[in-house]
N, C-alpha and C positions, 0 to 999 in steps of 0.2 A: 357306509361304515363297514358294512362284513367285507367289499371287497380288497378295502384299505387295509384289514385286518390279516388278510392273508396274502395280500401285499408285501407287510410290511413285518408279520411273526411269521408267519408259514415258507413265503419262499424267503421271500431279505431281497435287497437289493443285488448282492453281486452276484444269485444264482439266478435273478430274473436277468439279467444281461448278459450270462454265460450262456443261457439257452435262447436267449433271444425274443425269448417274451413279450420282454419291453417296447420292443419294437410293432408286435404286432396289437397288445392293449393300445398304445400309442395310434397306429391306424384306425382302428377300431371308433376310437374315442372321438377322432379327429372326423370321421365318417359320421356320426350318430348326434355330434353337436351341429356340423352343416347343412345335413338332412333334415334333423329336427326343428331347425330353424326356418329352412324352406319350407317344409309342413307348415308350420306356426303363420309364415306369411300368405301363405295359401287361404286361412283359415278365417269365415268372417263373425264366426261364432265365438263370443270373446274367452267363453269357459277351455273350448277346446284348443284358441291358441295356448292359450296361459298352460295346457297340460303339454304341449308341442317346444313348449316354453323348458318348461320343465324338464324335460327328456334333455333335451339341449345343452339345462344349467347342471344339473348332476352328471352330465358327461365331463366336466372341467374340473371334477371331484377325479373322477376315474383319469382325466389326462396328466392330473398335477404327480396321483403318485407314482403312473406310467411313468414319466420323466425320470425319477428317480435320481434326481437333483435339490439338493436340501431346500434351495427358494420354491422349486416347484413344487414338491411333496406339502410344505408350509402352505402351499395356496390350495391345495387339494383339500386339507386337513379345516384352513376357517371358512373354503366355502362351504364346509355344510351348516356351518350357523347362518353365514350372512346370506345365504340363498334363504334357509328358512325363513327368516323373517323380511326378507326384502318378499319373497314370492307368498307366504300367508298372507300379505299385506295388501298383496295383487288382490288373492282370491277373497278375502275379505270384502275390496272394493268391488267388485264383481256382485258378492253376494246382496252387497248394500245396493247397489245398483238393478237388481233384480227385484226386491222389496220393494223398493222405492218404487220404479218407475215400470218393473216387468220387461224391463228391454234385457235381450241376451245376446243382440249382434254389432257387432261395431258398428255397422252401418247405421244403426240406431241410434248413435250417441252424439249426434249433433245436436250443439248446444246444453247438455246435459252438466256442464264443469258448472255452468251459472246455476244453475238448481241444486248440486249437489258441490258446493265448491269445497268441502272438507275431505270428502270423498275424492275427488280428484285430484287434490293436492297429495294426498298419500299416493294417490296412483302416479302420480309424477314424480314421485320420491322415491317409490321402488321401480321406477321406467328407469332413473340415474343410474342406479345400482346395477340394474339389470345390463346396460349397455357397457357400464366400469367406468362413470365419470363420479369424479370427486365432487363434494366430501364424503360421498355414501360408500357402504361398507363394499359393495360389489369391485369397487376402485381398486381397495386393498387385494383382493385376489386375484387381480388381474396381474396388479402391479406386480405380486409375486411369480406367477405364469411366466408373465413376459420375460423377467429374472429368469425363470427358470428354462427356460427354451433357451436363452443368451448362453446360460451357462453348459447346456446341454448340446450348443453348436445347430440346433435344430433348425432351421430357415422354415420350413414346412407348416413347423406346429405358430412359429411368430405369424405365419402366412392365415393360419387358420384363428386364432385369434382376434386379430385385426379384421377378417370377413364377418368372423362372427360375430363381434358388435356391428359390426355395419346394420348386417340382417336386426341384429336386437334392436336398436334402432327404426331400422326398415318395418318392423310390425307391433312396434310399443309408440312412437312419435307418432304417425296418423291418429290414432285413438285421443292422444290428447291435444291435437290439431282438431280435431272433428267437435274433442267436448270444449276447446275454449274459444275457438275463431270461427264454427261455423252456426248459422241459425237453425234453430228447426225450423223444420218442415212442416207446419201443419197440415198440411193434404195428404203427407208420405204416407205409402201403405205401410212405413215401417212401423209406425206409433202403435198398433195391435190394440193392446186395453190401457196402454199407457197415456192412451189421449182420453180415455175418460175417468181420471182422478190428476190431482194434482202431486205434483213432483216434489218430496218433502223427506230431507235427508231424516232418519231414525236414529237420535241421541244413543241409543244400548247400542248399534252399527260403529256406528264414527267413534266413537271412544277406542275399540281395541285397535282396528284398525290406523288412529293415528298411534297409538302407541306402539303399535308394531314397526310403525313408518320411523318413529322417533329413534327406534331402538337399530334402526338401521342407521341413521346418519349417527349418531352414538359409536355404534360399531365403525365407523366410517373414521370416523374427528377420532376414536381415543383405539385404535386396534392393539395396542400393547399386549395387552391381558389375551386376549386368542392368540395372538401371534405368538407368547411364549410358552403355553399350552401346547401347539402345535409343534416348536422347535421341540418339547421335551417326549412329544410322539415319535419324533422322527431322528431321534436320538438313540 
């Protein structure tokens, strides 16, 4: 938010493109969401992708107002809500998942969606979002990016966009291949203390978390309201 602010009061758009600014936030942006993304798939600790995640997703904040293209600055401006609550929704699930069952690696997570299927359903609904498939709110920012590079002539940033969900993809989909199509393991050294209690989703857990989850596909089906907030920013 402080850098959009000096973005967008401090320099202005036609002084960031007169010096050329724009151009290298733009690289910058473009480097720090592919990278971080690479990180994230590297990573089989599910806290630490989701922060590798993060890096990533706040970079698409920083590319949209780089752009300094109306659709694109618009997509900068509602991913900070709809990353908020697609990605607390993540860490939530995370968190429920640590309660519950003690597990912290993905590699862990075989068979776990059947134990905790409330839990993982949210976590499938902020994986949506996170990659930019509809109806979820993540869609709508992309949708406006993609706008926004179109109209910005960019090839480069469209290029990085479309890797970038690849990757979202590439390290959000196994996780919930693993919790709904594969079995546990019972002999795996991975079960730690989680093989000696039973696996029982926590009603105070799953409550915000789907709400968070809701409040994404919400954001997703009705974005009117952000979207004109964000035109009256970038106005």
């Amino acid at each position: 938010f402080t850098v959009l602010r000096i973005i967008f009061f401090v320099f202005g758009a036609d002084l960031m493109m007169d010096i050329g600014v724009d151009v290298f936030v733009i690289t910058f942006a473009s480097f720090t969401i592919i990278t971080a993304s690479l990180l994230a798939l590297s990573r089989d600790n599910l806290k630490a992708r989701l922060a590798f995640s993060t890096i990533s997703q706040l970079s698409y904040i920083i590319l949209g107002a780089a752009l300094l293209t109306p659709s694109a600055m618009v997509g900068g401006i509602i991913h900070i809500t709809n990353h908020a609550f697609s990605k607390i929704t993540l860490f939530f699930c995370a968190g429920s998942i640590y309660v519950s069952s003690y597990k912290t690696k993905v590699s862990q997570l075989n068979g776990i969606g059947k134990k905790m299927p409330w839990t993982m359903a949210a976590f499938a609904i902020a994986t949506l979002s996170m990659i930019g498939i509809p109806p979820v709110s993540g869609f709508i920012t992309k949708w406006y990016l993609v706008i926004g590079s179109l109209e910005r002539h960019n090839l480069v940033v469209l290029i990085v966009l479309l890797v970038s969900s690849f990757l979202n993809a590439a390290y959000f989909v196994p996780i919930l291949y693993r919790a709904f199509f594969k079995e546990e393991n019972p002999n795996s050294e991975n079960l730690d203390l989680s093989e000696h209690k039973e696996i029982k989703e926590n009603p105070f857990l799953v409550v915000p978390l789907t709400l968070t989850a809701i409040v994404s596909v919400v954001l997703g089906l009705y974005p009117d309201f952000i979207v004109q907030i964000a035109e009256m920013v970038t106005k």
